[in-house]
FISE-436282 format. One record per atom (N, C-alpha, C): residue in one letter; x, y, z. Coordinates in steps of 0.02 Angstrom, whole numbers, padded with zeros to 5 digits, always signed. Layout:
AXYZ;...
***
This chain:
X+01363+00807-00121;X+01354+00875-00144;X+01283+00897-00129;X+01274+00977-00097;X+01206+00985-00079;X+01161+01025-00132;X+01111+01007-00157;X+01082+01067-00171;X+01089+01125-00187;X+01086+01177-00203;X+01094+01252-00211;X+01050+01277-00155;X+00985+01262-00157;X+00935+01303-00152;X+00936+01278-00035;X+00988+01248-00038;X+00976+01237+00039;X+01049+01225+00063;X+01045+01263+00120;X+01118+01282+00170;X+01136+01199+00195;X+01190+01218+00223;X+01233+01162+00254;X+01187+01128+00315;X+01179+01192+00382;X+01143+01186+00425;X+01072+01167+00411;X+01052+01185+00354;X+00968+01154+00334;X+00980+01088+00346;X+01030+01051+00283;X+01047+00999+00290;X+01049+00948+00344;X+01112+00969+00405;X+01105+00940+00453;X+01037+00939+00504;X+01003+00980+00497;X+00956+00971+00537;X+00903+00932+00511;X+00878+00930+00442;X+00855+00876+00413;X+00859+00808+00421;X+00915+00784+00413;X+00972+00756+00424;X+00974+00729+00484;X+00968+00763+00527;X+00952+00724+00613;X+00899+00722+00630;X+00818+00763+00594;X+00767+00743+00603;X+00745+00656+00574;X+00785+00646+00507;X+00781+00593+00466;X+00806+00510+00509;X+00880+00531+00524;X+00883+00473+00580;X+00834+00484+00655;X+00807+00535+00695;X+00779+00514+00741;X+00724+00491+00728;X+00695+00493+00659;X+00652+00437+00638;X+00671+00382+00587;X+00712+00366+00589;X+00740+00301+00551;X+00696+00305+00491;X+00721+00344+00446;X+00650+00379+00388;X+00724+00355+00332;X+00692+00350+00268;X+00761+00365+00203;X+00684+00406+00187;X+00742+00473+00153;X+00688+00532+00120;X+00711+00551+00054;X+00672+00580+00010;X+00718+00640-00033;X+00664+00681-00021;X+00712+00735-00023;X+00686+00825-00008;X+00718+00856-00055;X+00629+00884-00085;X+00637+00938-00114;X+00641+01024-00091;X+00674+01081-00094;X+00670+01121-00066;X+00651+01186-00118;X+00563+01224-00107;X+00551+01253-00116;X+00577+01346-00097;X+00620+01372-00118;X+00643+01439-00063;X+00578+01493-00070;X+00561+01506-00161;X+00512+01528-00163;X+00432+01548-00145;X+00421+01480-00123;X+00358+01469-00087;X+00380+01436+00000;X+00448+01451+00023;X+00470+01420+00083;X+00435+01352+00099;X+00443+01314+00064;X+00409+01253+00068;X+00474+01188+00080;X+00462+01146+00097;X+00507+01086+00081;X+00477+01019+00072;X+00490+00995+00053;X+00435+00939+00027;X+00478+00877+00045;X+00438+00826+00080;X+00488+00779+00103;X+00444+00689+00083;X+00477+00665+00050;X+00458+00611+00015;X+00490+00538+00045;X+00445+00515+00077;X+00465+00454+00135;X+00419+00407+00140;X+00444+00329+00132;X+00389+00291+00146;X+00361+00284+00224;X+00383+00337+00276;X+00356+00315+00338;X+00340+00390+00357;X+00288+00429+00314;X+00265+00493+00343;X+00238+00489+00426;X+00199+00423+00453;X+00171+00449+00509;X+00239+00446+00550;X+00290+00419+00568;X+00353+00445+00598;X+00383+00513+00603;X+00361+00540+00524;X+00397+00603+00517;X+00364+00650+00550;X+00312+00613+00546;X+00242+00685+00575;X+00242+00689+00655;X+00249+00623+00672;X+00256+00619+00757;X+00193+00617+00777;X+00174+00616+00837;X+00111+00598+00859;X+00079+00681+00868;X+00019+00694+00855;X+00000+00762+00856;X+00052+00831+00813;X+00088+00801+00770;X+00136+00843+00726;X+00196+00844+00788;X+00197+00833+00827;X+00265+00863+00876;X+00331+00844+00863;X+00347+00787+00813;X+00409+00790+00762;X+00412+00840+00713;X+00369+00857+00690;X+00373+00914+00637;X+00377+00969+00688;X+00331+00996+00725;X+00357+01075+00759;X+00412+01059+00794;X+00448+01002+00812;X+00525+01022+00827;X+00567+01047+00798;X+00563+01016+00723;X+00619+01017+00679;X+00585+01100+00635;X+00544+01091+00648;X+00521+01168+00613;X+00529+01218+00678;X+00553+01201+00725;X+00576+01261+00786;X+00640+01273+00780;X+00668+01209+00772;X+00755+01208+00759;X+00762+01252+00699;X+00736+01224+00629;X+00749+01281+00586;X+00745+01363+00591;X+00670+01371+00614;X+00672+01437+00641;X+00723+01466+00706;X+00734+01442+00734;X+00816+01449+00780;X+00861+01463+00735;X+00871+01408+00698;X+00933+01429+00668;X+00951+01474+00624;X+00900+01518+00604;X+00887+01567+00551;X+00837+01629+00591;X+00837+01650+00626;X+00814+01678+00667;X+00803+01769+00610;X+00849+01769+00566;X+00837+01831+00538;X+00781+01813+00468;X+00744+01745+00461;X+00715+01750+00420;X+00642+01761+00438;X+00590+01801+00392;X+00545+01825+00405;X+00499+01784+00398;X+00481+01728+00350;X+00444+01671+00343;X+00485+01612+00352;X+00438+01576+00400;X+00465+01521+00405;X+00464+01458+00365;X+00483+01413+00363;X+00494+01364+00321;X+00423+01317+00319;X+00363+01295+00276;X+00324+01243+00289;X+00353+01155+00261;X+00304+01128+00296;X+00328+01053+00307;X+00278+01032+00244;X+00274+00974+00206;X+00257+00955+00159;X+00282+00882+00138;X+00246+00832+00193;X+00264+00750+00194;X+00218+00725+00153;X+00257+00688+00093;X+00215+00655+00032;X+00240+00570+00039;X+00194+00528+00054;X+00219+00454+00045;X+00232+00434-00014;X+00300+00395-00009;X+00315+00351-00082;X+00282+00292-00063;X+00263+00260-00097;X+00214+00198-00084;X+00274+00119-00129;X+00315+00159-00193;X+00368+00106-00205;X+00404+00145-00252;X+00481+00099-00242;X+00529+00146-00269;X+00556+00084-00320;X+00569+00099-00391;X+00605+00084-00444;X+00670+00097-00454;X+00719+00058-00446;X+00773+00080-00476;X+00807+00034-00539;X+00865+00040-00556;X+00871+00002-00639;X+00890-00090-00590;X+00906-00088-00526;X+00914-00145-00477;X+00859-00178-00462;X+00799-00147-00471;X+00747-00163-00463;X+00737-00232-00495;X+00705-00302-00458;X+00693-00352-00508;X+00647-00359-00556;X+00626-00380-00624;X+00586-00380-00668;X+00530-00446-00622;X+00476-00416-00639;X+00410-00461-00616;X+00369-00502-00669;
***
């Protein structure tokens, strides 16, 4: 189930930016401040060398929405470690 605040096509294109970098993410999606916030332990992948993974996937978006007036910003935050209730006690 997706989100509210983000389309199908957001999705997939996320979504195929995420495997062409073999990334696991969670994304948050700001509509208000057009922001998206993307939370990954392998930001320099996401970023690409000189940002050029990010202005792809931020070209694709803007393609695919071509009637929106602001475009979407990028916002890569590293998780450094993830807890879950699987997690082993130390």
């Amino acid at each position: 189930m997706l989100p509210i605040a983000i389309s199908v096509e957001e999705y997939n294109i996320i979504r195929e930016w995420c495997v062409e970098c073999n990334a696991t993410v969670s994304v948050k999606v700001d509509n208000f401040k057009r922001q998206i916030t993307i939370y990954t332990d392998k930001p320099g992948y996401m970023v690409g060398p000189r940002g050029s993974i990010v202005d792809k996937y931020q070209k694709k978006l803007k393609d695919a929405f071509p009637h929106r007036k602001k475009p979407y910003k990028f916002l890569i935050e590293e998780t450094t470690m993830n807890i879950s209730p699987q997690s082993p006690a130390i």
